[in-house]
PyMOL CGO cylinders between C-alpha atoms (Angstrom):
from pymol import cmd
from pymol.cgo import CYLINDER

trace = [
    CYLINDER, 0.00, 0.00, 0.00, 1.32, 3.34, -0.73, 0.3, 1, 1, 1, 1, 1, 1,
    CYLINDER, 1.32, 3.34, -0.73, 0.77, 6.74, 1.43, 0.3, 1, 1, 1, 1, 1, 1,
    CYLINDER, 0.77, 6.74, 1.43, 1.11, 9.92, 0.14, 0.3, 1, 1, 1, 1, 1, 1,
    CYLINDER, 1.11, 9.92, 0.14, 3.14, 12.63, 2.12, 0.3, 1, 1, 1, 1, 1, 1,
    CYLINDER, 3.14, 12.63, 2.12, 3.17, 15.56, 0.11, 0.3, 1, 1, 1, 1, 1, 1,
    CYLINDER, 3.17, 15.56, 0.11, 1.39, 17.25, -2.78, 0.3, 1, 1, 1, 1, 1, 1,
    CYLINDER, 1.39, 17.25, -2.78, 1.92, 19.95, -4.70, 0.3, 1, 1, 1, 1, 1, 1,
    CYLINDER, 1.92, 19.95, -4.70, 0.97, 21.24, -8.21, 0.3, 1, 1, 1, 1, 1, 1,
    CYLINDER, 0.97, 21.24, -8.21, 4.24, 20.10, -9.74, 0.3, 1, 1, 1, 1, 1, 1,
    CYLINDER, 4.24, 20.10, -9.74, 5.17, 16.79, -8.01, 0.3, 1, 1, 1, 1, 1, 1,
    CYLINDER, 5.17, 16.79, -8.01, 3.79, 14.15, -5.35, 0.3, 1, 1, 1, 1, 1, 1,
    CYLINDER, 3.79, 14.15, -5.35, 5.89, 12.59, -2.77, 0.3, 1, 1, 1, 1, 1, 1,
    CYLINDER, 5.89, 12.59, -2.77, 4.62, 9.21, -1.07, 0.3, 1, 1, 1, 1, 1, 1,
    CYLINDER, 4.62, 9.21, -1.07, 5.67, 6.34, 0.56, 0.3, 1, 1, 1, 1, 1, 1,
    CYLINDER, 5.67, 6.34, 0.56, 5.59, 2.67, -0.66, 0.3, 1, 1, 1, 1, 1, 1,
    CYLINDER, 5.59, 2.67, -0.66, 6.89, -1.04, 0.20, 0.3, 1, 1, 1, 1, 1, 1,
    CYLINDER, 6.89, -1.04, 0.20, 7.34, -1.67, -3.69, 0.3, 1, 1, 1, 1, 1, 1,
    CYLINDER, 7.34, -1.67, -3.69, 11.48, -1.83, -4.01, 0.3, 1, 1, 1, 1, 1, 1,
    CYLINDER, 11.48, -1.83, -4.01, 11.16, -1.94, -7.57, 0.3, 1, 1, 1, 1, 1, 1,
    CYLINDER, 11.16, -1.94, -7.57, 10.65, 1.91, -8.29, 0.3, 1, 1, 1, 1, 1, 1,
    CYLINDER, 10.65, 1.91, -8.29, 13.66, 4.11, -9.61, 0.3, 1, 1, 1, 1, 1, 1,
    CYLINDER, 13.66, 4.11, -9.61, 15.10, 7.43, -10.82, 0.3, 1, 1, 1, 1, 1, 1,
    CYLINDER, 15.10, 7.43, -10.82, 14.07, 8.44, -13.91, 0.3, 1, 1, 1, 1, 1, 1,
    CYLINDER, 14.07, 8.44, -13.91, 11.30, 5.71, -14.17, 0.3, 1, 1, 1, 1, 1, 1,
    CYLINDER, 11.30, 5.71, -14.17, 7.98, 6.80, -15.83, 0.3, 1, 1, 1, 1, 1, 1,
    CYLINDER, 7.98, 6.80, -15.83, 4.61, 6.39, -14.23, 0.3, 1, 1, 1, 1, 1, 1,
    CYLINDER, 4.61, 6.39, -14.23, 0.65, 7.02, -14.31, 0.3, 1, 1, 1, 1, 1, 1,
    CYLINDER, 0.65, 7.02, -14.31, -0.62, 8.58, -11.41, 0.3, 1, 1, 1, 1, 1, 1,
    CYLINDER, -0.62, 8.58, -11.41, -4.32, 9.37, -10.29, 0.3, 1, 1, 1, 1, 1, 1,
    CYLINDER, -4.32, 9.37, -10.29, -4.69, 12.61, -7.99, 0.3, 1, 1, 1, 1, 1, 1,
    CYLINDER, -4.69, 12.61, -7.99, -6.40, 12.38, -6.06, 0.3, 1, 1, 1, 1, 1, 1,
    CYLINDER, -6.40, 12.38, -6.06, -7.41, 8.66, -5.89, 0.3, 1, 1, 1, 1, 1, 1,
    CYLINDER, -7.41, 8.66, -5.89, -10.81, 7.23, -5.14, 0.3, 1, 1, 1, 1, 1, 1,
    CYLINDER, -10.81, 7.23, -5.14, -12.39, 4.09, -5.31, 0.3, 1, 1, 1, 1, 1, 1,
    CYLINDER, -12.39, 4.09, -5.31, -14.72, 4.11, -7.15, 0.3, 1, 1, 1, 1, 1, 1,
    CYLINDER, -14.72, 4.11, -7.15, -13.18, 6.68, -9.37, 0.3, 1, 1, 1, 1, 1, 1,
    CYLINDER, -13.18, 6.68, -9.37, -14.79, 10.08, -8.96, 0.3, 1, 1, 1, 1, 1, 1,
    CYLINDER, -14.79, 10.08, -8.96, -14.96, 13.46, -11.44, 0.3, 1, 1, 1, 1, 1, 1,
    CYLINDER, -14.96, 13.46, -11.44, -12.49, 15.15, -9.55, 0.3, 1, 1, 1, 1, 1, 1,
    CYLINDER, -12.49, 15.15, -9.55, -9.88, 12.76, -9.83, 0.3, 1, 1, 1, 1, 1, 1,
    CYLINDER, -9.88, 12.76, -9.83, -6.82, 13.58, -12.71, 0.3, 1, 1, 1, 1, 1, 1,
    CYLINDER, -6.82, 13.58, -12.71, -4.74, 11.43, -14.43, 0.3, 1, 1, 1, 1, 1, 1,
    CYLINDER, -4.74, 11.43, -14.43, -0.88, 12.23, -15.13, 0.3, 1, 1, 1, 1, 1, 1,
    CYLINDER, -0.88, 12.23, -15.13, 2.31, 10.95, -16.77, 0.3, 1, 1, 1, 1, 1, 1,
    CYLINDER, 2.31, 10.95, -16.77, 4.94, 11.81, -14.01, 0.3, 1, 1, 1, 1, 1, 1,
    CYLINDER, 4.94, 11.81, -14.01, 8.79, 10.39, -13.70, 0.3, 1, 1, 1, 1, 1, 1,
    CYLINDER, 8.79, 10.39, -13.70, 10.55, 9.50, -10.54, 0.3, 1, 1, 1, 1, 1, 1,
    CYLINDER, 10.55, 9.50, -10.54, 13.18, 12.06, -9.83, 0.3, 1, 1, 1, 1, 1, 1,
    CYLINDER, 13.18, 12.06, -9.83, 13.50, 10.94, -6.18, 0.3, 1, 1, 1, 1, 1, 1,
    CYLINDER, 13.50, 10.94, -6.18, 13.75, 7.32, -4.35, 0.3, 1, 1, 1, 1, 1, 1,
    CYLINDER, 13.75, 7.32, -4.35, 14.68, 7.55, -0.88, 0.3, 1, 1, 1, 1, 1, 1,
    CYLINDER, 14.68, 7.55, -0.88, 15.66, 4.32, 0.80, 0.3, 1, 1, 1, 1, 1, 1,
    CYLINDER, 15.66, 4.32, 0.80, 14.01, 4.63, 4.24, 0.3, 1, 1, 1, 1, 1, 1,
    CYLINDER, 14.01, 4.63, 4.24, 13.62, 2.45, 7.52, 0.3, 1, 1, 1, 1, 1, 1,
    CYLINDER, 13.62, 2.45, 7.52, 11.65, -0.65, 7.58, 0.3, 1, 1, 1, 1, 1, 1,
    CYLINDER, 11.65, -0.65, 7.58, 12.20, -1.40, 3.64, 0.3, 1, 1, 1, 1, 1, 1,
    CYLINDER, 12.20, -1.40, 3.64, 10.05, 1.44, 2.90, 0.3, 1, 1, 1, 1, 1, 1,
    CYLINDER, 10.05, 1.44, 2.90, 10.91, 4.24, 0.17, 0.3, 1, 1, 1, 1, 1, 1,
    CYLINDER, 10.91, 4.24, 0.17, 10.22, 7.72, -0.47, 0.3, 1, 1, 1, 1, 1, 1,
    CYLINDER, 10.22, 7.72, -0.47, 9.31, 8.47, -3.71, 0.3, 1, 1, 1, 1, 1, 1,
    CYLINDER, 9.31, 8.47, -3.71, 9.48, 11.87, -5.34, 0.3, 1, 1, 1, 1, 1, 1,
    CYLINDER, 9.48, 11.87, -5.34, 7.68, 12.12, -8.72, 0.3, 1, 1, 1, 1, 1, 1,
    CYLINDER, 7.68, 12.12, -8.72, 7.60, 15.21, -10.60, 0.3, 1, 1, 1, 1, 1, 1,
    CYLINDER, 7.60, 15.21, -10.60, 4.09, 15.13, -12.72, 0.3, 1, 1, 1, 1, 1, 1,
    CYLINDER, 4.09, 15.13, -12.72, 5.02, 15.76, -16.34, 0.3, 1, 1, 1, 1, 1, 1,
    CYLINDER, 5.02, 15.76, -16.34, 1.20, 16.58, -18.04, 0.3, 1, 1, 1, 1, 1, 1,
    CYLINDER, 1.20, 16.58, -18.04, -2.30, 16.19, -17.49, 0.3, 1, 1, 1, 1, 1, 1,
    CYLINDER, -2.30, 16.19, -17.49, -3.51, 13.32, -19.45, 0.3, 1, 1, 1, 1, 1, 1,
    CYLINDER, -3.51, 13.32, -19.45, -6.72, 14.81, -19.95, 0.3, 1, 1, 1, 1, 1, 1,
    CYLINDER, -6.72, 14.81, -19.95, -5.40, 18.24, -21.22, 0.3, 1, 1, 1, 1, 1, 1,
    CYLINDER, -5.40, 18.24, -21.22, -3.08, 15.74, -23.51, 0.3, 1, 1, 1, 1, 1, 1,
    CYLINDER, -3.08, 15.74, -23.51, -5.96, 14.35, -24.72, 0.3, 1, 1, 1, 1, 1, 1,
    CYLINDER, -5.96, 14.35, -24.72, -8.16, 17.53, -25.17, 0.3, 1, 1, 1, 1, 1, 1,
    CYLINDER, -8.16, 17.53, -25.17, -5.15, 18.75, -27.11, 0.3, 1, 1, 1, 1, 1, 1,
    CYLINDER, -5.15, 18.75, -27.11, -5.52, 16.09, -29.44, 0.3, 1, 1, 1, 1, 1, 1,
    CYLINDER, -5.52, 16.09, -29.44, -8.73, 16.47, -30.07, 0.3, 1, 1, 1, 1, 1, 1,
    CYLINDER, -8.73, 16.47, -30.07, -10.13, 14.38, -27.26, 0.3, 1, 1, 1, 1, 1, 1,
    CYLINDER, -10.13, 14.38, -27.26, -8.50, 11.26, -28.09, 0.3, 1, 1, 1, 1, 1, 1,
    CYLINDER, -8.50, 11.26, -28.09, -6.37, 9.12, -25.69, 0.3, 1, 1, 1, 1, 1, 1,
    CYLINDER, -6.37, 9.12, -25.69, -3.44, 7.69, -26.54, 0.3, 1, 1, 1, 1, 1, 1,
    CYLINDER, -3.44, 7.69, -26.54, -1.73, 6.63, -23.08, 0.3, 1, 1, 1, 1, 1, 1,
    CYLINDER, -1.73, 6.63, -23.08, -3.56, 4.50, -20.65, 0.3, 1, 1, 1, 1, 1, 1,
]
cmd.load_cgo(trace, "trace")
């Protein structure tokens, strides 16, 4: 399970058991996250610029959020091409 620390309007830091993350990785990220999805929730291509190795085989991940997937798709005229 991950927890998120910190958000901002250019990154999101959180915390995770996952070892496998790294720097430079890319990712799709949901923020904020419900279940079930709701209409405020955004969808974003982000890339790891951050893993801190932390106590208890935890990590601290710093991902700077690269675009909006849904302003990438309005830009294309509404069609997705990342999912």
């Amino acid at each position: 399970m991950n927890v998120t620390k910190n958000v901002s309007r250019d990154g999101i830091y959180f915390l995770s058991k996952i070892p496998s993350y790294y720097e430079g990785m890319r990712l799709f990220l949901t923020v904020p996250y419900h279940a079930p999805s709701e209409p405020m929730d955004q969808e974003y291509l982000g890339q790891v610029a951050r893993v801190d190795r932390l106590e208890g085989g935890q990590s601290g991940i710093a991902v700077q959020l690269l675009t909006s997937l849904g302003k990438q798709a309005a830009m294309m005229g509404g069609m997705r091409t990342m999912k």
